[in-house]
N, C-alpha and C positions, 0 to 999 in steps of 0.2 A: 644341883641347880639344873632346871631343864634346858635344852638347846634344841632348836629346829635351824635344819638350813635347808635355804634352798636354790641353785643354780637356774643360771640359761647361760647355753655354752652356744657360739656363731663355730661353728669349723668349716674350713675351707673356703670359704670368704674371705678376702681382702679390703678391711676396712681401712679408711683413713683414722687416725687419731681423733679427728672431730667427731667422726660418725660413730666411736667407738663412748666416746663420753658422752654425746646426745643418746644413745642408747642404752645404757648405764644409770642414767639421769632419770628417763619412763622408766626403767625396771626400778629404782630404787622408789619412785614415786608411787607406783603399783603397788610395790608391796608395804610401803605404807597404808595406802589405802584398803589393803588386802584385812590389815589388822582392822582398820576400825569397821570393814564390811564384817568381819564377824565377831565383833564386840568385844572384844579382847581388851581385858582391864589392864593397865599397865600402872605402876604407883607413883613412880618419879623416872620416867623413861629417858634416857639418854642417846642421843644418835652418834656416833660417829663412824668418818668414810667422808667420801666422794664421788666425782664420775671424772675429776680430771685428770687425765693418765699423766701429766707432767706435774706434779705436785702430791708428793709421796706414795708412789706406787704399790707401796704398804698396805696403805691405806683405801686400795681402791676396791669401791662398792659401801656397802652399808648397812651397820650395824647397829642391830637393837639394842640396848643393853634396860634394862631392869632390876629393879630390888638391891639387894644390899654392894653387891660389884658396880653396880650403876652407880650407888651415890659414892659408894668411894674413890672411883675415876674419876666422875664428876665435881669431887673436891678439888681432887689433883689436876685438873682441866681448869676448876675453879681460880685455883691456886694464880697462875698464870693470866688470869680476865677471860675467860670465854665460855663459861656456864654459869651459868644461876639455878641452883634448886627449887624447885615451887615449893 
């Protein structure tokens, strides 16, 4: 399965927590829109992530996920009420 990643690192700045999530927020929305500027087929895409630093830090930024891993997370996400497959 293929994988692309790609960063943006702030160093040596001191941001606040707000300005860190509003910034997070454009990057993840960017690179959304990144995909559908170059037409990138997806089949049943799934996102998971965030931009809120206090609600699972784990979790923070945002992931594409795709093809056969995607729908089977996306069961399991299913499972619980928070996805629907098209």
């Amino acid at each position: 399965m293929a994988r692309s990643e790609f960063r943006f690192v702030v160093d040596g700045v001191d941001l606040t927590p707000d300005q860190q999530s509003l910034i997070a927020g454009e990057i993840q929305k960017a690179g959304v829109n990144a995909l559908a500027l170059t037409n990138t087929k997806l089949t049943n895409p799934l996102s998971v992530g965030h931009a809120n630093l206090k609600l699972r830090p784990e979790w923070y930024g945002l992931w594409i996920l795709d093809g056969p891993y995607a729908d089977e997370l996306g069961q399991k996400i299913n499972d619980i009420g928070f996805w629907m497959q098209r």
